[in-house]
C-alpha positions in Angstrom: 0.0 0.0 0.0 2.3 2.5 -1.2 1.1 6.4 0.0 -0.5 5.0 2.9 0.3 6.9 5.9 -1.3 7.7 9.6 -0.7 11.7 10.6 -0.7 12.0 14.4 -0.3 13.9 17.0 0.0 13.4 21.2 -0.5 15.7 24.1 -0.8 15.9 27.9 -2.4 18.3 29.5 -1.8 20.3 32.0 2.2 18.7 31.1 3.6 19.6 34.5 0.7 17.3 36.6 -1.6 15.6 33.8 -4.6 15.4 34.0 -5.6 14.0 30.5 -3.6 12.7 27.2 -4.7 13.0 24.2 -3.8 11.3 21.2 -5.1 11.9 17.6 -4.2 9.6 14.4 -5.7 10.3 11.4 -5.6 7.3 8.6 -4.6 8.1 5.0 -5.3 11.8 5.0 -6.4 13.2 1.6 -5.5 16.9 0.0 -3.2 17.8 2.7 0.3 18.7 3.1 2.9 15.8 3.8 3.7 17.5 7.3 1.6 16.1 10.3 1.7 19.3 11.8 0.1 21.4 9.4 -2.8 18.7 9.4 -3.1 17.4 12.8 -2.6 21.1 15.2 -6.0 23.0 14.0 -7.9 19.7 15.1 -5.6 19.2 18.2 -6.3 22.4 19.1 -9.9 22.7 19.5 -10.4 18.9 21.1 -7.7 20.0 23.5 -9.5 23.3 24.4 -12.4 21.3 25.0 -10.7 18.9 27.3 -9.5 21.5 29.3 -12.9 23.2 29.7 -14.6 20.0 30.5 -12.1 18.7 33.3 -11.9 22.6 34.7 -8.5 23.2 34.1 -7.6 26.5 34.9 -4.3 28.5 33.3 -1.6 28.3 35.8 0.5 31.4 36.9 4.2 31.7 37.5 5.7 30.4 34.4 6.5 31.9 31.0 3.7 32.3 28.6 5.1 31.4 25.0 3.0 33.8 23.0 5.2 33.3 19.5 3.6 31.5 17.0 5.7 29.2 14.9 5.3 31.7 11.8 6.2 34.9 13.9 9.8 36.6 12.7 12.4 35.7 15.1 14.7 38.6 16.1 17.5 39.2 18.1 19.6 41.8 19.5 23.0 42.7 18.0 25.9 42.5 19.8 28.6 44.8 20.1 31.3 43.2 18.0 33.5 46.5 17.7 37.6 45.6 18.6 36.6 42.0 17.9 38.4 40.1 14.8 37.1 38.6 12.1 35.9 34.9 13.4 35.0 36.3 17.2 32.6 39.1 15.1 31.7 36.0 12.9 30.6 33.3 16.1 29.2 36.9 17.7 27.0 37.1 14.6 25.9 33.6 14.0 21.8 34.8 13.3 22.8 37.6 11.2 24.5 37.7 7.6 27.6 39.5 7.9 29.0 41.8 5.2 32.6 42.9 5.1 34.1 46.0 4.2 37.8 47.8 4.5 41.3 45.8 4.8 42.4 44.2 7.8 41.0 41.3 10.9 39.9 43.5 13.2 35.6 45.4 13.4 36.4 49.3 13.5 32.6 49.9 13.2 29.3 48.2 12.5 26.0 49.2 11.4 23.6 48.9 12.7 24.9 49.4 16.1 24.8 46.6 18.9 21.8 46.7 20.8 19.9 46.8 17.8 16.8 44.4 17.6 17.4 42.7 13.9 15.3 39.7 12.8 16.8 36.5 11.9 19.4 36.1 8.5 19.1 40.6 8.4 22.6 41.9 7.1 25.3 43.4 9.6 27.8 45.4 7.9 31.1 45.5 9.0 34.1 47.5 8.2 37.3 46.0 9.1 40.6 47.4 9.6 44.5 46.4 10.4 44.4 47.6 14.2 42.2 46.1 17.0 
C-alpha cells in the first residue's frame, strides 16, 4: 500500500501534573500537506481546548507564557562586536548575515549598532581594519 500513511499527534495536559492525554491519528489523510503538523494542530487544538474546559482546568501562573507563534519573525539583539576580529565578530553574529568591508582582521565599526533588535538572516555590515 504504497502512499499510505497515519498523521498523528499526542498531548498531555496540563504537562507539568496531567490530568488527561490526548492522542489523535488520522488514517490516510487526503488533499493535505505531507507534514503532520500542518494537518493534525487545528484539530488538536480545538479537542484539547475542549478537554481543558470539561475537566476545569484553569491557566496556571508563575511560568512563561510562550505567546510566539511558529510563523512569527524571530529577532535578536545585535551585539557589540567593535575591537573583535574577524571569526569572534563572525561566532558573535551567527543569526545575522555579515558583510565585510575595509582591509584588515579587526571590526572598526558596525551598522547597525549593537543593541539593535534585527530579525533573523538581516545583514550586519562590517568595516574591518588592520588595528584592533
Amino acid at each position: 500500500m504504497s502512499n499510505n500513511y497515519i498523521m498523528s499527534f499526542m498531548s498531555i495536559v496540563p504537562s507539568n501534573d496531567p490530568k488527561a492525554v490526548f492522542y489523535l491519528a488520522i488514517d490516510n489523510p487526503k488533499h493535505t500537506a505531507l507534514l503532520s503538523s500542518y494537518t493534525t494542530s487545528p484539530v488538536a487544538r480545538r479537542v484539547l481546548l475542549d478537554i481543558i474546559n470539561a475537566l476545569d482546568i484553569s491557566k496556571q501562573t508563575g511560568g512563561i507564557e510562550n505567546i510566539q507563534n511558529w510563523d512569527d519573525s524571530v529577532y535578536y539583539i545585535v551585539p557589540n562586536v567593535i575591537g573583535m576580529n574577524k571569526k569572534e565578530a563572525k561566532k558573535a553574529l551567527y543569526y545575522f548575515d555579515i558583510e565585510y568591508t575595509g582591509k584588515g582582521d579587526y571590526v572598526a565599526y558596525q551598522s547597525p549598532e549593537a543593541g539593535t533588535s534585527l530579525e533573523i538572516g538581516s545583514t550586519i555590515r562590517l568595516l574591518m581594519s588592520e588595528n584592533p
